[in-house]
Rosetta silent file (secondary structure, phi, psi, omega in degrees, C-alpha in Angstrom):
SEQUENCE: XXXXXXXXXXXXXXXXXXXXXXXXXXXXXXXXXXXXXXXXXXXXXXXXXXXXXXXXXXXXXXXXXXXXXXXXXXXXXXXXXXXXXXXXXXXX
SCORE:     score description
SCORE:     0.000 S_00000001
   1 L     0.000  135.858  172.513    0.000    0.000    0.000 S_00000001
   2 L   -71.595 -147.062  168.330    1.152    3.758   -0.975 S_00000001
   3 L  -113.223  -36.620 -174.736    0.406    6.954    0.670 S_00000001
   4 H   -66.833  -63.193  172.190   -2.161    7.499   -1.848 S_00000001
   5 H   -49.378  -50.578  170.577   -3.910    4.211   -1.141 S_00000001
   6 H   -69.108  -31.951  166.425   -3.775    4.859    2.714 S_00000001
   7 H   -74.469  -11.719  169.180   -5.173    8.050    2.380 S_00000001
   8 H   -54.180  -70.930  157.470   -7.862    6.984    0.412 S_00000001
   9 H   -43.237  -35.071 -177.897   -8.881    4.330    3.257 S_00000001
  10 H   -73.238  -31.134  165.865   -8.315    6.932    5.878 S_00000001
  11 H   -46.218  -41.445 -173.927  -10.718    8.863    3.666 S_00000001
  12 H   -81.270  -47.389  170.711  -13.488    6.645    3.532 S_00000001
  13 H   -63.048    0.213 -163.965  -13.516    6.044    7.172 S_00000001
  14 L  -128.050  167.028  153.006  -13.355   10.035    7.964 S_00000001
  15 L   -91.502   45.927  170.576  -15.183   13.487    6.632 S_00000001
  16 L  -105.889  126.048  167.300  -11.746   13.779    5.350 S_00000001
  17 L   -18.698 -163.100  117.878  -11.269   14.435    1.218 S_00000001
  18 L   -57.421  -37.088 -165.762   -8.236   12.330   -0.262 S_00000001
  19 H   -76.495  -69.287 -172.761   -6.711   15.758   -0.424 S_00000001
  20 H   -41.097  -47.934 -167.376   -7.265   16.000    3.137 S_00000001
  21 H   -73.440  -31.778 -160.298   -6.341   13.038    4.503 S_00000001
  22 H   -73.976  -19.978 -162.056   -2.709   12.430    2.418 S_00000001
  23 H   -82.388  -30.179  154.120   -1.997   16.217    4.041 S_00000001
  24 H   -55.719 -113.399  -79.306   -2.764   14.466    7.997 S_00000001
  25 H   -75.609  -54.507 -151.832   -0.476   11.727    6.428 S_00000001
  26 H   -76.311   -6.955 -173.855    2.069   14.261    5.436 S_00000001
  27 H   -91.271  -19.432 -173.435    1.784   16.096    8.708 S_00000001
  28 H   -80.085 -105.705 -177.218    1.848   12.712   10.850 S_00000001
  29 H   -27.804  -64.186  159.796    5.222   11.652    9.133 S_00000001
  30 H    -5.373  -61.422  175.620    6.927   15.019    9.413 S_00000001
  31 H   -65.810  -40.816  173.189    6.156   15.249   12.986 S_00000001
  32 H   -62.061 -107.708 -166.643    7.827   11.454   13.661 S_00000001
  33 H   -10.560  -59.401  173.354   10.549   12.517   11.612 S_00000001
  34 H   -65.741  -54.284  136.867   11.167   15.923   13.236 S_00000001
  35 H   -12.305 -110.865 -132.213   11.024   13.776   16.768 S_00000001
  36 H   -86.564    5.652  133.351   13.472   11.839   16.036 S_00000001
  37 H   -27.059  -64.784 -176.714   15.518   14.319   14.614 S_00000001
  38 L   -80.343    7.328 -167.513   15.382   15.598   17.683 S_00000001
  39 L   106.226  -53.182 -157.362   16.198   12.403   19.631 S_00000001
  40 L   -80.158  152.332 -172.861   13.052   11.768   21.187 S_00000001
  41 L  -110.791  132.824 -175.303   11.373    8.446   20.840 S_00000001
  42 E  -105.560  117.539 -170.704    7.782    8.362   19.461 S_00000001
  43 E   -85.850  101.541  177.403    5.505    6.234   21.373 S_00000001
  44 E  -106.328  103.731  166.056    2.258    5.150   19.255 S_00000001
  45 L   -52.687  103.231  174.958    0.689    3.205   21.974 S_00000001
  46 L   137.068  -28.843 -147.547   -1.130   -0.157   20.917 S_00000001
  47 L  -109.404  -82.774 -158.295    0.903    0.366   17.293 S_00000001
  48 E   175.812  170.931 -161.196    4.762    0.589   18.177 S_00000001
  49 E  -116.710  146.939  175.326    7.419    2.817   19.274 S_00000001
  50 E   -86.935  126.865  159.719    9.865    5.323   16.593 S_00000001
  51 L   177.927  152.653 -165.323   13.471    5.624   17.716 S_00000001
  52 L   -90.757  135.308 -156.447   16.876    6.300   16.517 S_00000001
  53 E  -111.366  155.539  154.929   19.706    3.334   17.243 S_00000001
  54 E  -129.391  142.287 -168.189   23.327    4.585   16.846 S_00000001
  55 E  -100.656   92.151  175.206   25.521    1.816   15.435 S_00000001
  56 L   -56.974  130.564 -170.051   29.126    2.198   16.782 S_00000001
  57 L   -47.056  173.243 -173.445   32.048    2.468   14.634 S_00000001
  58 E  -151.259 -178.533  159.289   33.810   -0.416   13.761 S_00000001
  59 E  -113.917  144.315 -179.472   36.743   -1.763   11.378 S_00000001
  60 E  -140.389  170.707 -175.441   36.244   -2.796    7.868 S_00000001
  61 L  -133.651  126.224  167.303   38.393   -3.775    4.814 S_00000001
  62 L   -52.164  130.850 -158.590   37.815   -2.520    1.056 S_00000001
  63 L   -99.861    6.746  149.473   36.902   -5.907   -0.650 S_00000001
  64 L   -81.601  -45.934 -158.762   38.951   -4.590   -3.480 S_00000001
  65 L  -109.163  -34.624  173.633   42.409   -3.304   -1.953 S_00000001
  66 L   103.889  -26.365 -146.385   41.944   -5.880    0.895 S_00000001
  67 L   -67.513 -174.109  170.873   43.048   -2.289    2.873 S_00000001
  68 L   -88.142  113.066 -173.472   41.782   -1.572    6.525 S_00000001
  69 E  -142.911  158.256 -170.155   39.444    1.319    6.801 S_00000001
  70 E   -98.396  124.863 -170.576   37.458    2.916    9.974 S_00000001
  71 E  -114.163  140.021  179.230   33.725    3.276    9.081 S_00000001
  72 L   -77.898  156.936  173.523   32.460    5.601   11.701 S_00000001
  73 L   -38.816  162.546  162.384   29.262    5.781   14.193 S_00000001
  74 E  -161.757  165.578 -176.611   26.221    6.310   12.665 S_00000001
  75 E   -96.651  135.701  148.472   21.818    7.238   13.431 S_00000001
  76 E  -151.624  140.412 -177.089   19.574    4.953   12.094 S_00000001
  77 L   -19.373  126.097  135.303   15.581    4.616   12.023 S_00000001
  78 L  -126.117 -170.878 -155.357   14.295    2.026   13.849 S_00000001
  79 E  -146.327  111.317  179.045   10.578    0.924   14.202 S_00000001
  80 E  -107.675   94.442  160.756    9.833   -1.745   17.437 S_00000001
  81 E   -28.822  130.896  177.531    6.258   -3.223   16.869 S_00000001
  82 L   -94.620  155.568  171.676    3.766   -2.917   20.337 S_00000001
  83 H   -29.543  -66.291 -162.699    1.803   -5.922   21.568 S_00000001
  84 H   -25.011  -69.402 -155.078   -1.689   -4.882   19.677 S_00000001
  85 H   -57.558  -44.635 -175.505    0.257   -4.846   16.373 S_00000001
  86 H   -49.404  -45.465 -158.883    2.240   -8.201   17.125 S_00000001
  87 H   -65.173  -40.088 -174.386   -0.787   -9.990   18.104 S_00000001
  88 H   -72.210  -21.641  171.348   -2.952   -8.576   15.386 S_00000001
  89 H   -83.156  -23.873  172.169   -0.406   -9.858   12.302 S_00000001
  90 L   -85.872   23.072  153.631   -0.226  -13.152   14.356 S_00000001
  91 L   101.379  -12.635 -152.216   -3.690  -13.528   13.869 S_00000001
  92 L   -74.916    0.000    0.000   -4.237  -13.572   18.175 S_00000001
């Protein structure tokens, strides 16, 4: 499913347009996004929680030269499923 397609469903269930609904979508996402931007971990209760992992540097070797090279820390997304959500894809 797209962003087009969920707002469409979010549409039908709401007195919100298509128009309407993808701009709550785009305003929704933003808001996670400026969160975690900011650090802070976004708590959708029932759904799952937003928060940024940092991955510590390490050593690695160019798989060309064979040479040794230092790949540095780094932020990445991550997305932890809540109970509701587990239960509801395992059918429970």
């Amino acid at each position: 499913m797209n962003k087009k397609q969920l707002a469409g469903k979010v549409s039908k269930e709401t007195d919100l347009t298509k128009a309407e609904a993808e701009k709550v979508i785009d305003v929704a996402l933003k808001k996670i996004e400026e969160s975690l931007i900011q650090g802070e971990k976004v708590r959708l209760v029932g759904f799952g929680n937003f928060l940024v992992r940092t991955r510590a540097g390490r050593v690695g070797r160019n798989p060309q030269t064979g040479e040794k090279i230092t790949i540095g820390s780094t932020k990445t997304p991550a997305f932890v499923p809540g109970i509701n959500l587990k239960a509801a894809i395992k059918g429970k």
